[in-house]
C-alpha positions as MATLAB code, in Angstrom:
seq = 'XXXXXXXXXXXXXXXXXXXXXXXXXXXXXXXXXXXXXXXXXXXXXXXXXXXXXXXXXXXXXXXXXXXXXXXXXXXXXXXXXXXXXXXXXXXXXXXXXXXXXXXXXXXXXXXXXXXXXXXXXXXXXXXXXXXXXXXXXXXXXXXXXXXXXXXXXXXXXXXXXXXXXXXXXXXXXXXXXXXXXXXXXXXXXXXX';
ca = [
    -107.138  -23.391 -137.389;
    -106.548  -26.335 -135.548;
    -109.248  -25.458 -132.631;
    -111.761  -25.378 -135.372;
    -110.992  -28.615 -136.755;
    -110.804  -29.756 -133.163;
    -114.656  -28.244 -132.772;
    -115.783  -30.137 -135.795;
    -114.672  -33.157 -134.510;
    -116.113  -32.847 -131.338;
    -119.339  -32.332 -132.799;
    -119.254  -34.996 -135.406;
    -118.045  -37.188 -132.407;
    -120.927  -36.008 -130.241;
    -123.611  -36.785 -132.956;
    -121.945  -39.678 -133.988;
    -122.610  -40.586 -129.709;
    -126.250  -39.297 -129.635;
    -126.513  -41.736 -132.860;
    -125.421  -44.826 -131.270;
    -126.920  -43.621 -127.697;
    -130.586  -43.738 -129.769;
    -129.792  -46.613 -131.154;
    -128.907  -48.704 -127.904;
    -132.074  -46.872 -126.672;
    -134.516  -48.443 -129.381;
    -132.824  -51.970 -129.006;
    -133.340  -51.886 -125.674;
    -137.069  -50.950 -125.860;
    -137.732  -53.451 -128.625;
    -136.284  -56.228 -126.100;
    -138.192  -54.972 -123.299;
    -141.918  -54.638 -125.389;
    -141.274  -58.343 -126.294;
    -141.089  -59.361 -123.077;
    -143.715  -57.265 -121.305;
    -146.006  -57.955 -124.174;
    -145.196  -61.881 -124.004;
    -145.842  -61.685 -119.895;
    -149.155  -60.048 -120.492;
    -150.185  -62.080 -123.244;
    -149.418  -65.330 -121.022;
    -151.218  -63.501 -117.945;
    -154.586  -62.772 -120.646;
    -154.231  -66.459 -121.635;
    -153.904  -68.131 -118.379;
    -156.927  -65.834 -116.448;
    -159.319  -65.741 -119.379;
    -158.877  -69.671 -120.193;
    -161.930  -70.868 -118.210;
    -163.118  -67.403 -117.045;
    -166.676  -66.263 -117.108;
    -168.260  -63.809 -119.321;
    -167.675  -61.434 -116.644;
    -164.640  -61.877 -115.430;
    -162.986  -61.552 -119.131;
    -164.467  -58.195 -119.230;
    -162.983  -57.468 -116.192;
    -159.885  -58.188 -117.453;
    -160.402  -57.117 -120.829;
    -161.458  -53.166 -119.355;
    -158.103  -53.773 -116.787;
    -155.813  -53.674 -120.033;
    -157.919  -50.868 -121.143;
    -157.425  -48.626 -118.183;
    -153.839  -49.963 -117.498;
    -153.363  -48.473 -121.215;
    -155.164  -45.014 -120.426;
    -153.193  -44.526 -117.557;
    -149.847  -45.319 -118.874;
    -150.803  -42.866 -121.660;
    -151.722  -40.257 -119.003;
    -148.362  -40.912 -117.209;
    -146.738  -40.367 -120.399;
    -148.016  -37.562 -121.465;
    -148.070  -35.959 -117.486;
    -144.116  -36.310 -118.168;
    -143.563  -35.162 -121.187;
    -145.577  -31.561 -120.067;
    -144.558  -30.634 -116.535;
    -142.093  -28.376 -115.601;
    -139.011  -28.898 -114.357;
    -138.555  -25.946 -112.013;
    -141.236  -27.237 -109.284;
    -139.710  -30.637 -108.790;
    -136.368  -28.365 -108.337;
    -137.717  -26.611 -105.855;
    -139.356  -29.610 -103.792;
    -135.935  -31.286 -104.290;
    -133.577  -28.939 -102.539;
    -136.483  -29.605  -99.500;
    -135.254  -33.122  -99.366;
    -138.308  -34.771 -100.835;
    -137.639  -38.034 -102.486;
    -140.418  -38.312 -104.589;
    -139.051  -34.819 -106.141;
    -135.887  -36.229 -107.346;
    -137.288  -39.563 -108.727;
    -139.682  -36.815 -110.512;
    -136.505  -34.597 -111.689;
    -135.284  -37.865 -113.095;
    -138.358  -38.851 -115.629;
    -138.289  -35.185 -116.002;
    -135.148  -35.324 -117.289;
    -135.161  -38.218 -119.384;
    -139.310  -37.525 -120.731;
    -138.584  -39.007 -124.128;
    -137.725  -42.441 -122.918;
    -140.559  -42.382 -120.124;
    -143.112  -41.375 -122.460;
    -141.591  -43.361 -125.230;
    -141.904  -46.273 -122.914;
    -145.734  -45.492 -120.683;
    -147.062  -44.207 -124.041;
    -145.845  -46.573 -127.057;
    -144.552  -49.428 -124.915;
    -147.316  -50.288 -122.195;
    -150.148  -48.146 -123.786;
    -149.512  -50.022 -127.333;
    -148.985  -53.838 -125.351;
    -152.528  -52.769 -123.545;
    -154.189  -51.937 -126.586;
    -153.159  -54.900 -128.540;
    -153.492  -57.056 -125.496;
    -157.008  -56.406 -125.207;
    -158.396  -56.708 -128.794;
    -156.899  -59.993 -128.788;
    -158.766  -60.614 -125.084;
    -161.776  -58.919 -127.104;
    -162.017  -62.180 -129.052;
    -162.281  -64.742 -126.912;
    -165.068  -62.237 -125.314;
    -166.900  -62.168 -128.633;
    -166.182  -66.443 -129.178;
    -167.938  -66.505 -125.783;
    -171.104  -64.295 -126.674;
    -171.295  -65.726 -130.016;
    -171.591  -69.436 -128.447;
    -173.334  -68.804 -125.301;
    -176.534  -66.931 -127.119;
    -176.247  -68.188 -130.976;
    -175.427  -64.781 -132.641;
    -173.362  -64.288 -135.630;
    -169.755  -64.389 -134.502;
    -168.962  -61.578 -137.014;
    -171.429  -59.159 -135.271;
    -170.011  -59.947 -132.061;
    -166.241  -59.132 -133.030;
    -167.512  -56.200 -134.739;
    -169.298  -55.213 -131.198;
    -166.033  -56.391 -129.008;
    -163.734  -54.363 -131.076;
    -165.815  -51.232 -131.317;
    -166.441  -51.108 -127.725;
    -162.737  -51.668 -127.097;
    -161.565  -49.446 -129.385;
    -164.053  -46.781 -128.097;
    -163.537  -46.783 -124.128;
    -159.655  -47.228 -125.183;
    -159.661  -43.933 -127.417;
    -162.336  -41.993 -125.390;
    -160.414  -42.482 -122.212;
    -157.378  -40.948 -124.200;
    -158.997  -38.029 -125.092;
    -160.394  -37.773 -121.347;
    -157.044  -38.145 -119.746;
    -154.737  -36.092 -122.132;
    -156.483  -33.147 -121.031;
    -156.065  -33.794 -117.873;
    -152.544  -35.029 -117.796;
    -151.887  -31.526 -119.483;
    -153.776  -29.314 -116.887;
    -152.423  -31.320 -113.909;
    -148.967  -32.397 -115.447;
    -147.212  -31.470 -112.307;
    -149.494  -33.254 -109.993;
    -149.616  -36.694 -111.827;
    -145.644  -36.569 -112.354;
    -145.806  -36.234 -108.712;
    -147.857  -39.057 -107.748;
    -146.057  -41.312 -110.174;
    -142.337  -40.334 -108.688;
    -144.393  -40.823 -105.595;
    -145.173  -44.414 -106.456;
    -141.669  -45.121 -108.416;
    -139.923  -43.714 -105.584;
    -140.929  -46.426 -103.054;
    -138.078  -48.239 -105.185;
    -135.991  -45.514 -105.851;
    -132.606  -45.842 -103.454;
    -130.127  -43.096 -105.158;
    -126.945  -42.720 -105.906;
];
């Protein structure tokens, strides 16, 4: 009797963990969007403040593909199997580990590429959208209402169309991107 009291314990203790460990987890990435998004929106400020046409655009489609390809990560993650990176491991390559690790923890990874940059991007950009459309409106004397409506629909567009491009990718070639990206991560990666 006393062993399955014990058991219900443990598992109302172990919940009770999970519970808290979420929690932490969504504190955490609330503190860390609000300062990524705050260092991006102070980058966007400072480049576009006296940047041409052509150079906001620039920077405007950089926050779009930084977005995409956050998204890609993301969902790369969140579809690759485990058992390859296993193997590549017990060879001794690096990257493998780093890639067993985001493996392992694929809800905070793509929690953070997907909702955390991708969403920053995103937002980042239709705000850097209208100082492009202020610009256009001024420079050629066009209604400043069409040329929001333009910014944001172009934004909007190459943001969701290269979504739907990469997610297809990221889930034929999941193992391949993860790859790459433990590749990239694990030039910082020392171990334990």
């Amino acid at each position: 009797m006393k062993t399955k009291e014990k058991k219900k314990l443990d598992v109302y203790e172990e919940k009770k963990r999970k519970k808290w460990e979420n929690y932490k987890w969504s504190l955490k990435l609330t503190i860390l969007a609000f300062a990524i998004s705050f260092s991006f929106s102070f980058l966007s400020e400072v480049a576009m403040k006296n940047a041409s046409l052509l150079i906001s655009s620039i920077i405007v489609l950089c926050f779009v593909l930084i977005g995409v390809l956050f998204d890609m990560v993301g969902m790369a993650v969140a579809t690759a199997a485990e058992a390859p990176l296993h193997s590549m491991s017990s060879r001794g390559i690096k990257s493998a580990k780093v890639g067993v690790i985001l493996k392992r923890n694929a809800n905070k990874v793509s929690s953070f590429c997907q909702d955390v940059i991708g969403d920053i991007c995103g937002i980042i950009s239709g705000s850097a959208g209208v100082v492009i459309a202020t610009t256009v409106s001024s420079m050629w004397d066009i209604s400043l209402l069409l040329c929001s409506l333009i910014t944001t629909a172009t934004i909007a567009a190459l943001t969701i169309g290269g979504k739907a491009f990469e997610k297809n990718m990221a889930i034929q070639k999941s193992n391949e991107i993860l790859n790459r990206f433990a590749k990239i991560l694990g030039v910082f990666y020392v171990g334990k």
